[in-house]
C-alpha positions in Angstrom: 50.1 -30.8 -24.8 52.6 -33.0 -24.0 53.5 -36.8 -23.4 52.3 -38.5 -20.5 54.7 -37.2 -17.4 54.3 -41.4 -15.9 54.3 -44.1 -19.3 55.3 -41.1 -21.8 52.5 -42.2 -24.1 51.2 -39.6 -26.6 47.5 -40.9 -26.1 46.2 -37.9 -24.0 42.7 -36.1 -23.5 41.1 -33.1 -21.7 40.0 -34.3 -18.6 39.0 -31.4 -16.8 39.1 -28.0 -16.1 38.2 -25.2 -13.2 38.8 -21.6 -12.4 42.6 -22.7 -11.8 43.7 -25.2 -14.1 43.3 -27.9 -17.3 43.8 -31.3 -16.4 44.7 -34.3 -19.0 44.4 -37.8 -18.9 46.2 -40.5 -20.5 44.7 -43.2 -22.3 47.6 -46.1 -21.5 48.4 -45.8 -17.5 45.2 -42.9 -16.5 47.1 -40.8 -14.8 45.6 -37.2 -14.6 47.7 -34.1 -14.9 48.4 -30.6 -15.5 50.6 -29.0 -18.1 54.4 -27.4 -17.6 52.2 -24.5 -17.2 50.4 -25.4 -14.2 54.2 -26.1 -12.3 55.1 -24.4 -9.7 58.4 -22.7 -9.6 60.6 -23.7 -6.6 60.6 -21.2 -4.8 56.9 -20.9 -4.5 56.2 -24.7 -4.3 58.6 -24.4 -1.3 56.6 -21.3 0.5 53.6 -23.5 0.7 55.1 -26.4 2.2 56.9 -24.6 4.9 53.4 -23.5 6.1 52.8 -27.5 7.1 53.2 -27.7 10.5 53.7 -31.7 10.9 54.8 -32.4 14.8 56.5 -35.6 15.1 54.9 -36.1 18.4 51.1 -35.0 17.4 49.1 -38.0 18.4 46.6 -36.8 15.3 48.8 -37.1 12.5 50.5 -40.0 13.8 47.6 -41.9 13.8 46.9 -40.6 10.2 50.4 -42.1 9.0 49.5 -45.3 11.1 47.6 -46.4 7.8 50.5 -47.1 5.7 53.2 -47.5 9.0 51.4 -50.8 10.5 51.1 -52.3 7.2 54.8 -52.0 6.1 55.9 -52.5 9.8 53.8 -56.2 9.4 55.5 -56.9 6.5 59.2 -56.3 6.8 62.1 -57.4 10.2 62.2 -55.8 13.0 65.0 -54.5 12.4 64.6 -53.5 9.2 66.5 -50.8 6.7 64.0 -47.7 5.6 64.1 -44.9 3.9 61.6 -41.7 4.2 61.2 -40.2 0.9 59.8 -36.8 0.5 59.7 -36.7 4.4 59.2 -33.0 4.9 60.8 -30.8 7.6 58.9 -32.7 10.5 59.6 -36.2 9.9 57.4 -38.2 11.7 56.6 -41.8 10.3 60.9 -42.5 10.1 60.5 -41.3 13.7 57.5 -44.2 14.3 59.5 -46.5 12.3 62.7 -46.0 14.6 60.7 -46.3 17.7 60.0 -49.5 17.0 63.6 -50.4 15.8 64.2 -50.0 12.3 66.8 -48.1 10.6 66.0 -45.4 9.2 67.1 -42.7 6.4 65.7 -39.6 5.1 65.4 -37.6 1.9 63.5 -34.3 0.6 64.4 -32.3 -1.7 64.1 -29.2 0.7 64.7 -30.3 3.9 66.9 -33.5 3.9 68.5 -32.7 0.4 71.7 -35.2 1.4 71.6 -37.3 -2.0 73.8 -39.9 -0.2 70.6 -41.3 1.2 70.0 -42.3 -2.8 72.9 -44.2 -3.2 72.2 -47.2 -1.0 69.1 -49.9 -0.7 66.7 -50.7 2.2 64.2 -53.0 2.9 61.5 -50.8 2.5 60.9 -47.1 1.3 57.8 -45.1 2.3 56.4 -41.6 0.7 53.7 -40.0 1.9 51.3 -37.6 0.3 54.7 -36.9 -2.0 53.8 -38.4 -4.9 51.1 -36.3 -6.5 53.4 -33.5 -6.2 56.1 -34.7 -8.1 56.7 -33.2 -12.1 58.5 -36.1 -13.3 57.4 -38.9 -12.2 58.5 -42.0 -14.4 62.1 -41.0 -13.4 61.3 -40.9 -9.9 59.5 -43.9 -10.0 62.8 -45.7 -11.9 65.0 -44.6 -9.2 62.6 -46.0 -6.1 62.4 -49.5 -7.7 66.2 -48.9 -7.9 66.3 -47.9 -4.1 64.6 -50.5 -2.6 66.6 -54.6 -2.7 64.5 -57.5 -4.2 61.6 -59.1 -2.0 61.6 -55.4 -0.6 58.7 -52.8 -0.1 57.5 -49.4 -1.2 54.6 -48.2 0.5 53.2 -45.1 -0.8 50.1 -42.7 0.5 48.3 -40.6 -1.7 44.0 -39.4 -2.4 43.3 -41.6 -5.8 41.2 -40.7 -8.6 37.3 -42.0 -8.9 36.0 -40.9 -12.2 35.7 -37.2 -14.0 32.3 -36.2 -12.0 33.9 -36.9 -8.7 36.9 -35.1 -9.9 35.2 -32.0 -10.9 34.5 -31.2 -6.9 37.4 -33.1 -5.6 39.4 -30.5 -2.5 42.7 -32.5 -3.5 42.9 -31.0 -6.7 42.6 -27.7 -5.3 46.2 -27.9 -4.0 48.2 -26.1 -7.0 51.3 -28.0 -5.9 49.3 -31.4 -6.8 50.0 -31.7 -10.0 49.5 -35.6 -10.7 46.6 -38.0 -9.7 46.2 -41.1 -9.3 43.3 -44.1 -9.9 44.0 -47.6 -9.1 44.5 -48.3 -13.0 47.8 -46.0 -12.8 49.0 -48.0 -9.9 48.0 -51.5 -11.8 49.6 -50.7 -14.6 53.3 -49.6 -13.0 52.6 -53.0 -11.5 52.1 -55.0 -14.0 54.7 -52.9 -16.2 57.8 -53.5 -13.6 56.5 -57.1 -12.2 55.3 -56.0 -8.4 52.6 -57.2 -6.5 50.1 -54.6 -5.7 47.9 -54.5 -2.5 45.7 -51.7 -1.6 45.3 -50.6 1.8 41.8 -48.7 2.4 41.5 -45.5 0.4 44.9 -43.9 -0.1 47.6 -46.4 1.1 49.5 -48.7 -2.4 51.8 -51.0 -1.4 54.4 -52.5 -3.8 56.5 -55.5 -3.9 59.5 -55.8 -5.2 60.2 -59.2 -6.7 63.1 -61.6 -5.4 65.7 -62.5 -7.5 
């Protein structure tokens, strides 16, 4: 097995394993993860996410991203620069956020693929229910503190990790294009690592603070 995918330590164990998958866990940051193995190739990871349907004007799933969009929209301007990452074909919380008149930008790897949107900052950068899908992410990670200007926000949604018995019947983990979890003690320690206050919003909504110069 290889290094941690998140703090690239070489302290991993067997965490788990079902009909589908193994799953490891390092010992520094806990995150839990499958092998190379276990990854998707595009193509296929693509197929499954075309099969969302996500309307930007379903009053269900706009309440559903209400959980991390009233608590970033408290805590930046008005007016306000944002940026959508992982957004998905149906982009609906950078629609919420320009209704209420910020300015917003998009990026996804399949759908909004315009790497221009990268090479700015904003205010504040949202993902939601990206980040467990994502094979490499310390890099990603590196290039959203880079994304987002000091005293900014990064407000992230994603199902965390409770222990290995809750785990073993988890429905998240039967996703195969979730490939990393989370626990609050991964999030605390990318926190405390890069300097950020952490607050935790209910269940599955981590928002970060970047510091001010």
């Amino acid at each position: 097995m290889s290094d941690c995918p998140l703090c690239h330590s070489d302290q991993i164990h067997h965490y788990h394993t079902d009909k589908s998958r193994e799953y490891w866990q390092c010992k520094r940051c806990e995150l839990v993860f499958v092998g190379s193995d276990y990854l998707l190739p595009e193509k296929d990871e693509k197929s499954f996410y075309d099969l969302h349907e996500n309307d930007i004007y379903d009053e269900r799933y706009r309440r559903f991203l209400s959980r991390v969009y009233e608590p970033i929209s408290n805590r930046v301007a008005a007016d306000a620069s944002g940026l959508d990452f992982g957004c998905g074909p149906g982009p609906a919380l950078a629609h919420m956020f320009q209704e209420s008149g910020k300015q917003m930008s998009l990026y996804d790897i399949y759908y909004y693929p315009d790497v221009s949107s990268l090479e700015r900052q904003y205010d504040f950068m949202v993902s939601t229910e990206v980040i467990e899908h994502i094979f490499e992410p310390d890099i990603v990670w590196k290039s959203w503190l880079k994304l987002v200007k000091p005293g900014g926000w990064i407000g992230l949604m994603t199902k965390l990790v409770k222990d290995v018995d809750a785990f073993a019947t988890w429905h998240y983990k039967s996703d195969l294009t979730h490939v990393r979890f989370y626990s609050r003690n991964t999030f605390e320690y990318l926190a405390e690592r890069d300097q950020l206050e952490l607050e935790f919003i209910g269940n599955d909504v981590i928002l970060f603070k970047v510091p001010e110069l």
